[in-house]
N, C-alpha and C positions, 0 to 999 in steps of 0.2 A: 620397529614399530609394530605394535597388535592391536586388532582389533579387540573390542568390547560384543558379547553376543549380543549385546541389543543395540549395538552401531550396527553388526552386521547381518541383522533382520532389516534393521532402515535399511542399507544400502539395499540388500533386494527388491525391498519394498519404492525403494527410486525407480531403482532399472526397470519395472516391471513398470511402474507411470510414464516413469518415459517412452515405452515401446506401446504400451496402450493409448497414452496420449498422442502420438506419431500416427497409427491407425486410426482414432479417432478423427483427428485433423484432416486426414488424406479422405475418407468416407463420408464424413460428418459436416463438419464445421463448413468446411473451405467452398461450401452450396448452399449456405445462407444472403441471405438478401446484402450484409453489410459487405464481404468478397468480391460476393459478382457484382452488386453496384462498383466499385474501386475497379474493378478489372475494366468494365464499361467504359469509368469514365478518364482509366489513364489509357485504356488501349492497347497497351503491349505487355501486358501482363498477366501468366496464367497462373493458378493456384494448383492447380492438375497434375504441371510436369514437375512430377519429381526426381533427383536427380540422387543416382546412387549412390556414386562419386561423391558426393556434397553432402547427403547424410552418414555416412560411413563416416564423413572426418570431422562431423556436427556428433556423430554416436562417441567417437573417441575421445573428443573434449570433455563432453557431458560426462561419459562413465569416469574417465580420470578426474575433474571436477570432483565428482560424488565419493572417490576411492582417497580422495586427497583430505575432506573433510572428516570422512572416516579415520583414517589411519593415523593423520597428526594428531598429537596430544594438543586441544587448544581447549578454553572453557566452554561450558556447554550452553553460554548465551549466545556464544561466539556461532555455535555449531550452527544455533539456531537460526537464528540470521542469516546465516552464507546459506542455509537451505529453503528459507521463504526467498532468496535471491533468485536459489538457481530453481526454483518452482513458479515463480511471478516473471520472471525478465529471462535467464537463460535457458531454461527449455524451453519457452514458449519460442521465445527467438528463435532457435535454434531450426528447431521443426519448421515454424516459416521459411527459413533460408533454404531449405534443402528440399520442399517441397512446393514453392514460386518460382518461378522464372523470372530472372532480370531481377533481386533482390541485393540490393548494396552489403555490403560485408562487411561495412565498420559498424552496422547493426547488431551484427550480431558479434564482432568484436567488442564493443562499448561494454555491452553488459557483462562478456567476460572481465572487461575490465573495470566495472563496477567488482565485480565476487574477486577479485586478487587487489584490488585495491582495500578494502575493507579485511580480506585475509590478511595481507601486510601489514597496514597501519594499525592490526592488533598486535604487535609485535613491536609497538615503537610505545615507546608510558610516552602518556600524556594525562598528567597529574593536575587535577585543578581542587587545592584545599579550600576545605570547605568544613565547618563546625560539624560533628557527625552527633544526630540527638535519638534521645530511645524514642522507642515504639510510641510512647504514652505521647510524650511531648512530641512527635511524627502529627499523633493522629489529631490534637489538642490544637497544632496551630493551624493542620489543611482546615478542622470544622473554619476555627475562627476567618481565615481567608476566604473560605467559601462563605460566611453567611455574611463578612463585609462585603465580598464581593458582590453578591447578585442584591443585593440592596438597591440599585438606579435599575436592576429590573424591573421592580413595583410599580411604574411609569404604565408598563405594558401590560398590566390588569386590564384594563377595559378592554383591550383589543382579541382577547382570549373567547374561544368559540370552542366551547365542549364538543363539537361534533366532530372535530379533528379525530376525537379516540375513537369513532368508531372509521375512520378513515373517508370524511366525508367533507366536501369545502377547503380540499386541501391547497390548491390550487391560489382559490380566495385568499387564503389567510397567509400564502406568500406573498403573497400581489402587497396585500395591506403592511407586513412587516419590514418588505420592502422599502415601502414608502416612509414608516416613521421610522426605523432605525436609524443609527448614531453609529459616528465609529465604536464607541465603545462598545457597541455590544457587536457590530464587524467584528470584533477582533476575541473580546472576550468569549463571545460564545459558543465556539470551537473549544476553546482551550478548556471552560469547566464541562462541556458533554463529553467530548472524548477522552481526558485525562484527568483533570483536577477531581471533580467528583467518583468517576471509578477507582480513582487511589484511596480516596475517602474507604470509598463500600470495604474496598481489599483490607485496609487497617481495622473497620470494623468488625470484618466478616472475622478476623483472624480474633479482636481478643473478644467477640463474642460481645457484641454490645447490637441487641435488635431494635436498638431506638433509633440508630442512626443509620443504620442498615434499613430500616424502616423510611426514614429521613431521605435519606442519597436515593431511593426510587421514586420519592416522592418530588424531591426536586428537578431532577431527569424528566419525568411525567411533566411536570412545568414547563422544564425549557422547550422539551417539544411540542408543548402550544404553543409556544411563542414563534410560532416562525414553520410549524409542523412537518420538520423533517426527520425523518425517517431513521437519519443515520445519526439524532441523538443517542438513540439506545446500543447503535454496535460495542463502542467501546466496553460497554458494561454488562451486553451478551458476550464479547471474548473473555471476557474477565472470568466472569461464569463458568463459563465452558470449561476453563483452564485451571482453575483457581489451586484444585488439589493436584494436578500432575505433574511433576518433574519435565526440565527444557528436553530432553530426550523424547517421554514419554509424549510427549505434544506432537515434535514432527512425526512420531512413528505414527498415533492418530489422524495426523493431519494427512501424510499417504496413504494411508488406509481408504481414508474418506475420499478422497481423489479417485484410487483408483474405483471404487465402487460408484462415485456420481460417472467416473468415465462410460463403467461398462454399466451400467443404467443409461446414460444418454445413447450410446451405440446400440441397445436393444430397441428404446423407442424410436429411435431416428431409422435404423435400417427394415425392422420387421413389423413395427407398429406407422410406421409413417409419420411419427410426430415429434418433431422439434423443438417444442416448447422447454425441454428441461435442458437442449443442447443449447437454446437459446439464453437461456438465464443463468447459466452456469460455465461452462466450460468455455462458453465463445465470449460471453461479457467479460470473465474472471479473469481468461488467461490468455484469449487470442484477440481481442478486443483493443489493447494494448501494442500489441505488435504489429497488429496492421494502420496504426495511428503513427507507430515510429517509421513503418512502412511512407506515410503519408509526410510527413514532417522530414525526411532525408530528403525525398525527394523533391518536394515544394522549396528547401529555404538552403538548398545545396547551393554552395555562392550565390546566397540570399541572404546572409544574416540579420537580425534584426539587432543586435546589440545590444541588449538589455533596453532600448529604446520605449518601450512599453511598459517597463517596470524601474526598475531600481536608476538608472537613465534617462530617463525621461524627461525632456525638457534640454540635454544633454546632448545627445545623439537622434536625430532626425526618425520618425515613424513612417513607414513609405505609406501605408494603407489608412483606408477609412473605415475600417474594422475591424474587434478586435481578431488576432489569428486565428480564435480558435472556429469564429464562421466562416475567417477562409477558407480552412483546411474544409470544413463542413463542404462548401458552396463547391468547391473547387474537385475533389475528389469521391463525393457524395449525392451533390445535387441538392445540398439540403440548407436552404440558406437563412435557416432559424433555428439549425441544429448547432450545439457548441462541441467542439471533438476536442477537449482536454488534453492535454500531453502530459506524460512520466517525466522523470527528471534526466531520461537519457537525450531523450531527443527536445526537450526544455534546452539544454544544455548547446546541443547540437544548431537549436534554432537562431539563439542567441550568437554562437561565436564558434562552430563547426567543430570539430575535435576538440576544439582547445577549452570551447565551451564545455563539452563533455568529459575534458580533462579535472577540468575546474569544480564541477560539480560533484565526479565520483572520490575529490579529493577533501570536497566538504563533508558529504557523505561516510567517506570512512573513518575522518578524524572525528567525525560525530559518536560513531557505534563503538570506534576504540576506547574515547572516555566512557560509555557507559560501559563496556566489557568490564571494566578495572574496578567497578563501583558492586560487585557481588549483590546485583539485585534478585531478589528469590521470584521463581517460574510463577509465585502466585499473580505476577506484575506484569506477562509476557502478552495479557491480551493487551495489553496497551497497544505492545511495541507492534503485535499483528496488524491493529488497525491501524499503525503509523503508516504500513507500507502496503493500504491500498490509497494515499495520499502519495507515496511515493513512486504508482508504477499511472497514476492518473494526474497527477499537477504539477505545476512548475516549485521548481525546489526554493523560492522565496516568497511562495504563499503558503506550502508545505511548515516551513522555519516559521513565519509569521502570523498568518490569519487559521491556519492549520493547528499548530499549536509543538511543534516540536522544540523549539525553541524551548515551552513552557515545560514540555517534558521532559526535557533535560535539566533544567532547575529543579523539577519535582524530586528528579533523579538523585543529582547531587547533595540535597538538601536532605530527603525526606526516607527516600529507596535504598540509600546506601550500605550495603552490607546486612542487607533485611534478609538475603539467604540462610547465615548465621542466626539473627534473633527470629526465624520466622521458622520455630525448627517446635 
């Protein structure tokens, strides 16, 4: 097996986030208000002691993990993937386990076994035929879907209030859409801001058509009136960002970028005194999450809920009168109008304990195997970025559903397939 010199710039480029990320965590993060609230309110828990013993065998995972994805010949969406894993769930895990007291270690087992189950089940085909059509006819029938589809949007003309763009009543115009939405746009309107319209822009942007490229901002700008949320635009800032770089050349980027918000957050936070970028970045992005799976092991540990609240429902019995995620708020927080979201590891875990977690990282991998096999080109990768901050923040069948992964797997199959090739 050899490495690639520009695998083995990233791999440096890992080691070096992980060991900055570790310092950071120990200095930084672990003395913000969302820690030490959790510490307060379970008690027996410190963020402080770290244990050497525990990261030394958390360091050896991590660097084998990073040595493993390096050196195997696998494809390079594949790569990508296993390394937005081990940067969103197993590092970050990682680093919590070995630097908390009293932290469960199927924690930070799961997510390993997220990254080797998705490694694996690229290695098993899982073929699903599908009519493969060129670029023209790609881009010919997403317009036509798109402009059938956001058709029963026109309903929500009147309730549009220009001052959303300058970020003002935003609040209001939840509250309002709240109130008249319909499932259909529940469900649809994830599916065209995140994916269906940025697939649009990407086939544009490629054969060079600025009327529709013109179009696809112009609709996006729409929907986030409708509803004025913020994270319409992501999918179509990754898209941007990435559009000309090879699946390589992104994660080397994307550590790059890391390590430098790191050692930015660690000058402000340690010699300037201020936490604001350690707060928005580094503790929401990546440790934010890990003290949620922190919270949800240990809440619903022979507590399961059973799918009870979602796909079950009606089925299997709900203990509580609200839903878990102000438990978890109320409970380990203090915060009992705060909603704490959970990843799909401890989604997994909450439902049906390991098994749940079993279940989930096996939907998961069978998901990313079919798209590995469909040679989609890097110009498509912001998508899949913004799939997995759904992935390391919501439960994995609203993620499939109201999320819209589902839809981006059709897109995939249909639309993305083999666009590596024509997209040359």
């Amino acid at each position: 097996m050899k490495i690639t010199l520009e695998k083995y710039k990233i791999l440096k480029s890992s080691i070096l986030f992980y060991i900055l990320l570790s310092i950071c965590f120990f200095y930084v993060v672990n003395n913000l208000w969302n820690f030490r609230r959790y510490e307060y309110e379970v008690g027996n828990i410190s963020f402080d002691n770290i244990s050497y013993l525990k990261y030394i065998f958390v360091s050896i995972i991590i660097i084998f993990n990073l040595f493993i994805i390096n050196f195997l010949k696998i494809k390079d969406f594949l790569y990508a993937i296993l390394s937005l894993i081990l940067i969103l769930f197993v590092i970050p895990s990682g680093i919590v386990f070995s630097i908390t007291s009293k932290v469960d270690l199927r924690i930070f087992f799961s997510h390993n076994l997220l990254f080797y189950g998705v490694l694996i089940m690229s290695y098993i085909v899982i073929k699903i035929p599908f009519r493969e059509l060129s670029v023209q006819k790609s881009f010919s029938l997403l317009l036509v879907i798109i402009i059938i589809g956001l058709i029963p949007y026109l309903r929500f003309l009147p309730y549009i209030d220009l001052q959303n763009l300058l970020l003002k009543n935003i609040y209001e115009t939840r509250a309002v859409f709240s109130s008249v939405s319909d499932p259909y746009y529940g469900y649809t309107y994830g599916w065209f801001n995140r994916f269906i319209i940025p697939s649009l822009l990407v086939f544009a942007i490629y054969l060079k058509n600025r009327k529709i490229v013109i179009l696809s901002f112009v609709l996006l700008v729409y929907l986030y009136l409708l509803g004025a949320h913020k994270s319409v635009l992501y999918g179509t800032i990754f898209v941007i960002i990435f559009y000309k770089l090879s699946y390589l050349k992104i994660i080397k980027y994307i550590f790059k970028t890391l390590i430098v918000i790191v050692i930015v957050t660690m000058v402000f936070s340690l010699i300037f005194d201020n936490n604001l970028i350690a707060i928005f970045t580094v503790r929401r992005a990546l440790f934010i999450p890990s003290l949620l799976d922190l919270a949800y092991f240990n809440f619903f540990d022979n507590n399961h809920l059973y799918w009870s609240e979602g796909v079950l429902k009606g089925i299997t019995e709900y203990k509580y009168d609200k839903a878990h995620t102000y438990i978890i708020s109320e409970e380990f927080f203090g915060q009992e109008t705060m909603a704490s979201n959970n990843g799909i590891i401890s989604d997994g875990f909450m439902n049906a304990g390991m098994i749940g977690v079993l279940i989930n990282v096996l939907i998961v991998s069978v998901y990313f195997s079919i798209l590995n096999r469909l040679n989609i080109s890097s110009k498509f990768f912001g998508l899949f970025v913004f799939l997995f901050i759904s992935l390391i923040s919501s439960a994995l069948t609203t993620i499939l559903l109201t999320h819209g992964a589902l839809v981006l797997l059709m897109l995939a199959l249909l639309f993305l397939k083999n666009t590596e090739e024509k997209f040359i």
